[in-house]
TORVEX-790239 format. One line per field, with one value per residue (C-alpha): residue in three letters; residue number from 1; x negated, y negated, z negated. Coordinates in steps of 0.001 Angstrom, whole numbers, plus 500000, padded with zeros to 6 digits. Layout:
N
residu = (ALA,...)
num = (NUM,...)
x = (X,...)
y = (Y,...)
z = (Z,...)
# end
This chain:
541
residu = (UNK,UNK,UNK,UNK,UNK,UNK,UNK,UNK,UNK,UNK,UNK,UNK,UNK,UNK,UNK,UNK,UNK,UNK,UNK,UNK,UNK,UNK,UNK,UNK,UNK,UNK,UNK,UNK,UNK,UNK,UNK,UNK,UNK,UNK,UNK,UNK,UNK,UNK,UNK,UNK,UNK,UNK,UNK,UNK,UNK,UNK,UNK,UNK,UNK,UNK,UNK,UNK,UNK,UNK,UNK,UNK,UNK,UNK,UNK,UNK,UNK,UNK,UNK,UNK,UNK,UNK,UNK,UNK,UNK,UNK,UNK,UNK,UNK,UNK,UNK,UNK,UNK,UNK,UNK,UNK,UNK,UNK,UNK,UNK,UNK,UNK,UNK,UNK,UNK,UNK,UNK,UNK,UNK,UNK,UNK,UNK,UNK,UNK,UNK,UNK,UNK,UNK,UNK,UNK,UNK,UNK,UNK,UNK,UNK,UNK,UNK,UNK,UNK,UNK,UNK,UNK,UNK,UNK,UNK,UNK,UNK,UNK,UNK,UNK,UNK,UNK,UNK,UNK,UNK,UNK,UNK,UNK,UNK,UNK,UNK,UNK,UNK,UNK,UNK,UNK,UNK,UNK,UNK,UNK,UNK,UNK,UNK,UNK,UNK,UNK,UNK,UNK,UNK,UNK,UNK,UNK,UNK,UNK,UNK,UNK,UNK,UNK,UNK,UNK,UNK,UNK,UNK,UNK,UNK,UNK,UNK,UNK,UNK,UNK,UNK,UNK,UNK,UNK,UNK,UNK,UNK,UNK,UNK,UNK,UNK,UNK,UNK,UNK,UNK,UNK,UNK,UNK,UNK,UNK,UNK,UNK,UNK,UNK,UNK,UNK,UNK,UNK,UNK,UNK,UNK,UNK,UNK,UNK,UNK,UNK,UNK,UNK,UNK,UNK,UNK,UNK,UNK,UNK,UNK,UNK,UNK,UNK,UNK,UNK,UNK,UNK,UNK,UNK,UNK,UNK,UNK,UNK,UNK,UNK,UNK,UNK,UNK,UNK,UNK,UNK,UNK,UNK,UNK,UNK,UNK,UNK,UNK,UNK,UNK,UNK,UNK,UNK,UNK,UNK,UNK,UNK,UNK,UNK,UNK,UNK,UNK,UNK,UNK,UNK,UNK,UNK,UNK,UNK,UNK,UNK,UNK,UNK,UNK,UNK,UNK,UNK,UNK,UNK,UNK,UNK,UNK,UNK,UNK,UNK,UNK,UNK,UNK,UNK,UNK,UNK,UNK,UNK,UNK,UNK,UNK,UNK,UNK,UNK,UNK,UNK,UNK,UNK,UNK,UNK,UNK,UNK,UNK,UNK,UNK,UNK,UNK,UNK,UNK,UNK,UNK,UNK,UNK,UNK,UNK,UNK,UNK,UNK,UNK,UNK,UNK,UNK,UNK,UNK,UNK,UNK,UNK,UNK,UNK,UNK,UNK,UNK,UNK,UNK,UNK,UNK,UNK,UNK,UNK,UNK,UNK,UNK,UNK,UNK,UNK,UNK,UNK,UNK,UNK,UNK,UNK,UNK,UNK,UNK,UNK,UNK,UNK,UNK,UNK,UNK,UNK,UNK,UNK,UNK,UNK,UNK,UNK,UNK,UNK,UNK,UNK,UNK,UNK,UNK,UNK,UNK,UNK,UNK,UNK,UNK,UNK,UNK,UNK,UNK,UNK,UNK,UNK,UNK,UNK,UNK,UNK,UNK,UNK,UNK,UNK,UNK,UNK,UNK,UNK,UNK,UNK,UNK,UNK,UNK,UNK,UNK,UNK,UNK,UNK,UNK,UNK,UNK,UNK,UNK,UNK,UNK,UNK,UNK,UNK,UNK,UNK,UNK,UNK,UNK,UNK,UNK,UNK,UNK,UNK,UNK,UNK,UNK,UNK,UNK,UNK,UNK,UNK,UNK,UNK,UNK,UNK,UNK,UNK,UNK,UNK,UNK,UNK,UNK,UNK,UNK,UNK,UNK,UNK,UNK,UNK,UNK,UNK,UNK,UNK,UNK,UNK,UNK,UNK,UNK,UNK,UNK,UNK,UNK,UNK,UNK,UNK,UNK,UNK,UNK,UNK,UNK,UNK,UNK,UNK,UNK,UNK,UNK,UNK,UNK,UNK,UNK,UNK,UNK,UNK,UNK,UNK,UNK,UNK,UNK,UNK,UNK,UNK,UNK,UNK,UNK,UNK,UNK,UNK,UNK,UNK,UNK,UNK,UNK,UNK,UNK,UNK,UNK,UNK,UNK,UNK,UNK,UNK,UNK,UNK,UNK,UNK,UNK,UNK,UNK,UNK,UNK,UNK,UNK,UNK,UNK,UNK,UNK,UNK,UNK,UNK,UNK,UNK)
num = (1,2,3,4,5,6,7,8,9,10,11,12,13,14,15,16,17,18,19,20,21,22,23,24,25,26,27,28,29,30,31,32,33,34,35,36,37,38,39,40,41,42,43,44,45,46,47,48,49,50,51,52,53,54,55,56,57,58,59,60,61,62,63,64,65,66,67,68,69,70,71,72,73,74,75,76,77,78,79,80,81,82,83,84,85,86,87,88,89,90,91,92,93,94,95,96,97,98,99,100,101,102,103,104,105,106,107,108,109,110,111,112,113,114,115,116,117,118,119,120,121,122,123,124,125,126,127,128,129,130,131,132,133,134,135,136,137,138,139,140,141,142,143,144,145,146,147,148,149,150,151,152,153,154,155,156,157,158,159,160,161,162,163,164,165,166,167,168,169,170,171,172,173,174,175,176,177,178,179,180,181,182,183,184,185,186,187,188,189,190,191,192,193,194,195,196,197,198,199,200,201,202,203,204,205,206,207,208,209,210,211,212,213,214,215,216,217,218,219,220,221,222,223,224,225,226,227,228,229,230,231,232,233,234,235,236,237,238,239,240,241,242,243,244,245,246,247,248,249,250,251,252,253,254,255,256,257,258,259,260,261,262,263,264,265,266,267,268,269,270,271,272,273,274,275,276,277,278,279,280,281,282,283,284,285,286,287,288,289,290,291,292,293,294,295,296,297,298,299,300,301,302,303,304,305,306,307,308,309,310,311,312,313,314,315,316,317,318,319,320,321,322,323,324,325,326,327,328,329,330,331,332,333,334,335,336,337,338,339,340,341,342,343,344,345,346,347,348,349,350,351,352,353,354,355,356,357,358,359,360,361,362,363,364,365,366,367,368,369,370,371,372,373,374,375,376,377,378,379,380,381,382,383,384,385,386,387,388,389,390,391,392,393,394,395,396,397,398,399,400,401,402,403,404,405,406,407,408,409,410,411,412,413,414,415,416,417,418,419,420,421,422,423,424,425,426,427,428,429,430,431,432,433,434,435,436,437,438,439,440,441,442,443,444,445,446,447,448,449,450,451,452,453,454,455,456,457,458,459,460,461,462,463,464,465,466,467,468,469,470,471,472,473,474,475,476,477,478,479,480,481,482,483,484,485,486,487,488,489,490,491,492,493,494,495,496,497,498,499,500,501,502,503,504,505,506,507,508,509,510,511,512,513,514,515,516,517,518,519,520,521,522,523,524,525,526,527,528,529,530,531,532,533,534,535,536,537,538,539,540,541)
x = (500000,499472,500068,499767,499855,498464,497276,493419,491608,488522,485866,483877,484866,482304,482042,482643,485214,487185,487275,488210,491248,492196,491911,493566,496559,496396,497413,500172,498087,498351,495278,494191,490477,488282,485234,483501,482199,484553,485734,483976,480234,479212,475943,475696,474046,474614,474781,475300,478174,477817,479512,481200,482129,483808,485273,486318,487748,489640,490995,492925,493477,491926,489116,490270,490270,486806,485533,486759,483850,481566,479494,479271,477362,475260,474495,471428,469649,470579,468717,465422,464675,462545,459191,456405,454517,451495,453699,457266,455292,453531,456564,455169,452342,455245,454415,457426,458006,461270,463226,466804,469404,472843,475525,476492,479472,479468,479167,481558,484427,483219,479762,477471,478061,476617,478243,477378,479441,480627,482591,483977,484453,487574,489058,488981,490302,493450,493958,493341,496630,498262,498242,499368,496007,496388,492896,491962,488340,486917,487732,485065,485447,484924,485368,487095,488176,489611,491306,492329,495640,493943,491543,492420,490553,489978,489732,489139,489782,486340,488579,490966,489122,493060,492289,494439,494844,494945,496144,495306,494886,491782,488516,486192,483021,481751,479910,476876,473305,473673,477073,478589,480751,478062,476101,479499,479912,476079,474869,471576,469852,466727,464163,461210,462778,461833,459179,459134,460638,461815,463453,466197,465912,468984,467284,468191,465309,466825,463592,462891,465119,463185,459636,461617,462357,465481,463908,466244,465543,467065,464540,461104,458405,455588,452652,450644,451800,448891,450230,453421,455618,458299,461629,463652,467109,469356,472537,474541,473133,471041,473171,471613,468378,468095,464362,463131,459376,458207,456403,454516,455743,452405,450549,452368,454804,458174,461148,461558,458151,459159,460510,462207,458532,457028,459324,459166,455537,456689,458850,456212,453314,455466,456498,453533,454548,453296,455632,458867,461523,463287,466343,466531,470398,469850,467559,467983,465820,466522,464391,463812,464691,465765,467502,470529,472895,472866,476516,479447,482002,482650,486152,489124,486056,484200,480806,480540,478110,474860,476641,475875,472650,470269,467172,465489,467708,465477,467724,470993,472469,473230,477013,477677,477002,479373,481982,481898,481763,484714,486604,486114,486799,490373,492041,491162,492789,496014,496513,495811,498042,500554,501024,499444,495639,494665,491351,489226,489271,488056,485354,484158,483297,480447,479499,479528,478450,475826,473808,474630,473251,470041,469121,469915,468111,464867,465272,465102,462052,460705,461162,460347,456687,456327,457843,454947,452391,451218,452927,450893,451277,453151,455492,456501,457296,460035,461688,465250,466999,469365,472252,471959,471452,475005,477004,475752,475674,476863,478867,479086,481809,484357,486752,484518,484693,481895,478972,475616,473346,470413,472081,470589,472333,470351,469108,466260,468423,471999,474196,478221,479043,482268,480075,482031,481126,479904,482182,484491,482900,484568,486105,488276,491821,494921,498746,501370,498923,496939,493382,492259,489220,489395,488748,492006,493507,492630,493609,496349,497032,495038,494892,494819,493398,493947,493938,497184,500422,500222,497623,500435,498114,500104,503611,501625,500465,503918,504745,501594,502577,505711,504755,501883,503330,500157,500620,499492,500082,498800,497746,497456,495036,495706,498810,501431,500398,500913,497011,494924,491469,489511,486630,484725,486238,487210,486930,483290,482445,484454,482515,485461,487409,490337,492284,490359,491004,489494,491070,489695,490465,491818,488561,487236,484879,485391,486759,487100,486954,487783,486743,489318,493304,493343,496276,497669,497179,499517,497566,493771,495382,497083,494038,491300,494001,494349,490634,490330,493015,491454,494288,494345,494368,496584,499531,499503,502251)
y = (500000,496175,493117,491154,491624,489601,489345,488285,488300,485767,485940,482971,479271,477765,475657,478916,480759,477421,476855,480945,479627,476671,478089,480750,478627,476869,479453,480041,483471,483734,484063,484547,482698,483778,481661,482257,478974,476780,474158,472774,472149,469404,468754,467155,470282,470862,467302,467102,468736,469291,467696,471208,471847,468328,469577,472766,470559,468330,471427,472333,468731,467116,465728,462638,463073,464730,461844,459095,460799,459568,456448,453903,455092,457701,458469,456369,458432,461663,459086,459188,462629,464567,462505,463018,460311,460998,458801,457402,453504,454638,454480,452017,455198,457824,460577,461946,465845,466202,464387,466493,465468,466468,465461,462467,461096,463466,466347,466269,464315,464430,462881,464175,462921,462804,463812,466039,469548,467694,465594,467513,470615,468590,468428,471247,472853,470340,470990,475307,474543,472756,475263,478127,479550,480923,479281,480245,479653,480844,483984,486836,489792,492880,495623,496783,499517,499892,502264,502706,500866,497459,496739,496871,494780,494183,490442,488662,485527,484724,482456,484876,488070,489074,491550,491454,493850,492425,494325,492690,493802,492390,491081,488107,488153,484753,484897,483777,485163,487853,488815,491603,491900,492925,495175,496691,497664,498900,496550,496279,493084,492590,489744,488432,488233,485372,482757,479983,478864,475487,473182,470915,467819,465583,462179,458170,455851,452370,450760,453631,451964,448925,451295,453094,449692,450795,453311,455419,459963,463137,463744,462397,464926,463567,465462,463626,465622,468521,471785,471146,469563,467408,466349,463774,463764,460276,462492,462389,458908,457684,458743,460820,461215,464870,465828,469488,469925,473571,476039,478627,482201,483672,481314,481904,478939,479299,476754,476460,475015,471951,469861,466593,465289,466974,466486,462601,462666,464727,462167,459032,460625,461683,457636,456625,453752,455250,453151,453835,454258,457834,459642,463149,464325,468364,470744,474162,476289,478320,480818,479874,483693,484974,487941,488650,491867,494949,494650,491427,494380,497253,498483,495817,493863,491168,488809,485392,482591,483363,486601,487435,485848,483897,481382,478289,475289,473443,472059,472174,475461,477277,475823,474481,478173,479918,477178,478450,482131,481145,479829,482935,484940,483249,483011,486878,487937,485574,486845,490916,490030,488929,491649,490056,491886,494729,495547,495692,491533,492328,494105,490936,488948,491008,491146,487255,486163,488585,487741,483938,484387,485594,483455,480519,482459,482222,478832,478145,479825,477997,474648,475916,476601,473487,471314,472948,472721,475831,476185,477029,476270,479534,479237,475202,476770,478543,475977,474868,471678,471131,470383,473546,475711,473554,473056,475625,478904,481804,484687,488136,490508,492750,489602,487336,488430,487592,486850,486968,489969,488235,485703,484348,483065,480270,478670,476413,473938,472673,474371,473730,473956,476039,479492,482558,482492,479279,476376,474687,471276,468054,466229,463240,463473,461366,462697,460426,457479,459003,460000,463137,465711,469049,470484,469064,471736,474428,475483,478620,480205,480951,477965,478130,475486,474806,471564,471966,474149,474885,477225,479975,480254,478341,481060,483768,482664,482354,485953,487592,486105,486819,490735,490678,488909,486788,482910,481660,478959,477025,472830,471237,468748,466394,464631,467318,467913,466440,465966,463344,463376,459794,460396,462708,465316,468217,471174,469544,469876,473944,475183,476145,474641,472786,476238,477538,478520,478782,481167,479483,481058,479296,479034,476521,479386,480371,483641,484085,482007,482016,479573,480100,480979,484723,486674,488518,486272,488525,491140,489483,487676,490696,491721,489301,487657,491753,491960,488324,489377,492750,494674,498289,498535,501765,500174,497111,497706)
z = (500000,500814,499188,502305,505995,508259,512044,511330,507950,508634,505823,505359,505240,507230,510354,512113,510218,509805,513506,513717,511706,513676,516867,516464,514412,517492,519276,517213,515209,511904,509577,505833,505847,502055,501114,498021,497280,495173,498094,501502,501494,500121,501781,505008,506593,510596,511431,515023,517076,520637,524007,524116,520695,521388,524130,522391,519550,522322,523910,520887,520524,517375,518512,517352,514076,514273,516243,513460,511065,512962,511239,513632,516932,516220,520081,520351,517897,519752,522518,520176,520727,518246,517572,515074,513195,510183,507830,508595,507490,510875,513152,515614,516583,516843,519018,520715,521085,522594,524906,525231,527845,526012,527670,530161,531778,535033,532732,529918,529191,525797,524183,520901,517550,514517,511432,508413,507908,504388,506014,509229,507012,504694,508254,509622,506411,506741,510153,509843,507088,509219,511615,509750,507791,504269,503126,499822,498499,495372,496826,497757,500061,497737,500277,503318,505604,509601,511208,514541,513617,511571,508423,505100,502904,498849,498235,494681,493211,491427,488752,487656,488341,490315,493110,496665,499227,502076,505425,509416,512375,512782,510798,511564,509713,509694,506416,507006,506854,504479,505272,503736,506576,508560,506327,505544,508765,508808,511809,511853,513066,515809,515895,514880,510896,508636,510421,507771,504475,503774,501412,501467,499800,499473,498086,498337,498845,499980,501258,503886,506117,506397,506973,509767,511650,513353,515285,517296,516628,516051,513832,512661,511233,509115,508974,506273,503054,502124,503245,504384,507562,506639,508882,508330,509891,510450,512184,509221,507681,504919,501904,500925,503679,504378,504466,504403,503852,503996,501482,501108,499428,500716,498847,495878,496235,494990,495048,491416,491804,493561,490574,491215,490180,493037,495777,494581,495484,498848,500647,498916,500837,504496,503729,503477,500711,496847,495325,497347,494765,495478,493590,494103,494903,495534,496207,498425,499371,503048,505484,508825,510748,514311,513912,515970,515386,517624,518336,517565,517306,516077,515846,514804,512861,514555,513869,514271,513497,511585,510641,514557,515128,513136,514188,512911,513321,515766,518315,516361,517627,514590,513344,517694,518660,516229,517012,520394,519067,517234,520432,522428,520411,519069,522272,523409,520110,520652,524150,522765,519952,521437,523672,527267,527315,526570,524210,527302,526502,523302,524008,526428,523550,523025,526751,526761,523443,522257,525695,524378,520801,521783,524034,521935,519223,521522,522330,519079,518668,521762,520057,516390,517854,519133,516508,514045,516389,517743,521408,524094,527848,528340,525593,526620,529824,528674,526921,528317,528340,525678,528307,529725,526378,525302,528571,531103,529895,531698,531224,532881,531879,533151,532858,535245,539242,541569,538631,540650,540287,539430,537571,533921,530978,531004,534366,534509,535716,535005,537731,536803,540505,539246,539988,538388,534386,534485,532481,535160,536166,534654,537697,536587,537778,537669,536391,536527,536074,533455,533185,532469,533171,534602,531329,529915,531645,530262,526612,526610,529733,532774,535767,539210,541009,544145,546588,548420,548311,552313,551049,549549,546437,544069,545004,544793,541064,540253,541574,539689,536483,536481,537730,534955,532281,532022,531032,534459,536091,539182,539590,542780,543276,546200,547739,547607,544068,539956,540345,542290,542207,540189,541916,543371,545328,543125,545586,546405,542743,542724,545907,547227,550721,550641,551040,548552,545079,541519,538150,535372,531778,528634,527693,530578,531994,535962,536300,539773,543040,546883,549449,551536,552086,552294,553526,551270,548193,545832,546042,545539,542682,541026,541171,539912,536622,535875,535256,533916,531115,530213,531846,531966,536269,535650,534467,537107,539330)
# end
């Protein structure tokens, strides 16, 4: 027996398992979301979100509210780059490391922004309840089961001691690096393990401002403290400053070792100024690790976030990645839930987001080496712009038609051309007077585009969906359409003709294309939406 039922039981109340609840309330799903800790975090870790976790968040449309965290303008200092300096009074003789591209008007409809995961956290909690979630923190995951019918889980309020059995037809482990989700589940994890240890330090010093002259960066690393490489962030402001200096375990360093003394004379030295007055807010001590898990799935449970792969947060893909983890994962369990797909859409997410985490979890690496100095030729080489390793992605699963053989999950260069698992390209359109992008299309159900209705494509979606029962429906872009193009021509941007069509999934990603009418449209569609929603081909008609 059960004391509740419920669709998905997310464990974790993270960035990612959060968004796991909002996206899937979203979608009208039905979730029960556990987090040990007491309430949201309330350090401004993860400070920058993404163009397309922007997008992701204006998709399910509160992106707004995101947005309004932000203090001030904090895209100029995503403009900075990474840069390196012996002391921060040094600025003027800054070095600069990194120079990322991240986003940009003919890309996204969306833009960066800075913010730390105390703040956006409170909101996406509100917003998860809003949408249905059972939230309850405090709460730890104490064990769990599956069988081939759903999961049935032992959950306990840490206040009351009050154990809850919990029954869904589906898990989301989103707890983190030492998830007991995952261990549970006996995953094991590949990678290069631990490659540095680090500590947090949450402190207010009001004159570093002034030393830092306004200069514009990501983040600022001081070399000039013995034994150590310090970063400073400005994403998520200067109250507190984040720094995190590292240490030494193999040296017989430990983090109760860095007293509030210690790490005084820390940030004093990377400043450069003895006398700078510093307060010390909080102190938390972290491993720097890639290690990404053999599998996201296993059954009715799924991984997500850190829980599914783990590296060193240079570049800011940790909390953005799992986001994104979180978004294709949600709408693949609303459309199997609901009855439209099948579990052969399940099993994409591991297909399409396992081949994701590790290559984020190298380009980590990539930039890790040369943020502490010991990159050679070689390993710069490999090292991908941020736009790409954020925007342009690609995936290549049994839901995706026509993927290229040779084709990489990161390219060398950005290539959103509206290729088959690739994110569709943001075209700016006009509906009834309005503006919107390409990607405001796409959120529930599966799109058609197409750029006029002489072409038959936009009957024959209407007949398929109808035959498959998949949400599907089919935009016009041109005069005989709702849509007119604001700019540059949309097929242009698709590769496709002006016959031509494109499937694109809820998710934004191209599933299928044609340049060309074909003749019997029914049938090619029938065909390519089957395989896009993880339809069993026996039971197509």
């Amino acid at each position: 027996m059960y004391d509740v039922k419920i669709p998905v039981l997310i464990v974790g109340g993270g960035p990612v398992g959060l968004s796991s609840a909002l996206f899937l309330g979203r979608h009208g799903i039905k979730t029960m979301l556990v987090e040990k800790r007491d309430g949201t975090s309330r350090l401004p870790r993860a400070p920058g979100l993404q163009a397309r976790t922007m997008e992701l968040f204006r998709a399910a449309g509160f992106h707004e509210a995101v947005r309004a965290l932000e203090m001030g303008d904090s895209h100029p200092y995503f403009e900075g780059g990474i840069i390196q300096v012996n002391t921060f009074a040094e600025i003027d003789d800054a070095v600069v490391l990194e120079s990322p591209s991240l986003d940009g008007p003919d890309i996204s409809p969306e833009r960066v922004m800075g913010c730390g995961q105390d703040r956006y956290e409170r909101v996406l909690v509100d917003i998860a309840k809003d949408n249905g979630s059972d939230v309850r923190f405090n709460t730890s995951l104490q064990s769990f089961e599956q069988d081939a019918e759903g999961v049935t889980a032992i959950i306990e309020d840490l206040a009351t001691g009050t154990r809850t059995t919990v029954r869904a037809d589906y898990l989301i482990g989103a707890d983190g690096a030492n998830s007991r989700t995952r261990t549970t589940l006996g995953v094991e994890r590949e990678g290069r393990g631990t490659v540095f240890n680090a500590l947090s330090i949450y402190f207010r010093a009001p004159e570093l401002e002034a030393l830092l002259k306004d200069r514009k960066f990501i983040l600022c690393y001081a070399t000039a403290a013995p034994g150590t490489l310090m970063g400073l962030s400005r994403l998520h402001g200067c109250d507190p400053w984040l720094a995190a200096p590292l240490y030494h375990p193999d040296q017989g360093e430990k983090p109760e070792d860095f007293t509030d003394e210690r790490c005084i004379d820390i940030v004093r030295t990377a400043a450069g100024k003895d006398d700078l007055h510093v307060e010390i807010m909080d102190k938390v001590p972290w491993q720097g690790a890639q290690l990404v898990a053999e599998t996201f799935r296993r059954g009715r449970v799924f991984l997500a976030g850190d829980a599914a792969h783990l590296h060193p947060p240079a570049g800011g893909f940790g909390a953005n990645t799992g986001i994104h983890d979180a978004h294709n994962l949600a709408w693949k369990l609303a459309s199997v839930l609901k009855g439209v797909s099948g579990d052969a859409l399940l099993e994409t997410y591991d297909a399409e987001r396992r081949r994701v985490g590790e290559a984020m979890a190298e380009q980590a690496m990539v930039r890790n080496r040369i943020r502490h100095g010991y990159a050679d030729d070689e390993t710069r080489a490999l090292m991908v712009d941020d736009v790409i390793i954020t925007l342009g992605y690609r995936y290549n699963s049994t839901s995706i038609q026509g993927v290229e053989p040779d084709a990489r999950v990161l390219s060398p260069k950005l290539t959103l051309t509206g290729a088959p698992g690739t994110r569709a390209p943001h075209v700016w359109l006009r509906r009834d007077g309005e503006r919107i992008s390409t990607v405001d299309l796409f959120w529930d159900e599966f799109v058609l585009l197409t750029g006029s209705r002489t072409s038959g494509w936009a009957e024959a979606a209407d007949r398929v969906a109808k035959q498959l029962g998949v949400p599907l429906r089919c935009e016009v872009i041109g005069p005989d359409g709702d849509l007119l193009p604001d700019g540059r021509n949309w097929a242009q941007a698709y590769g496709v003709g002006p016959q031509g069509a494109v499937l694109v999934r809820p998710d934004a990603f191209v599933a299928w294309r044609q340049q060309d009418a074909v003749e019997d449209a029914d049938r090619t569609l029938t065909s390519v939406v089957a395989a896009a929603a993880g339809l069993d081909p026996d039971v197509i008609g």
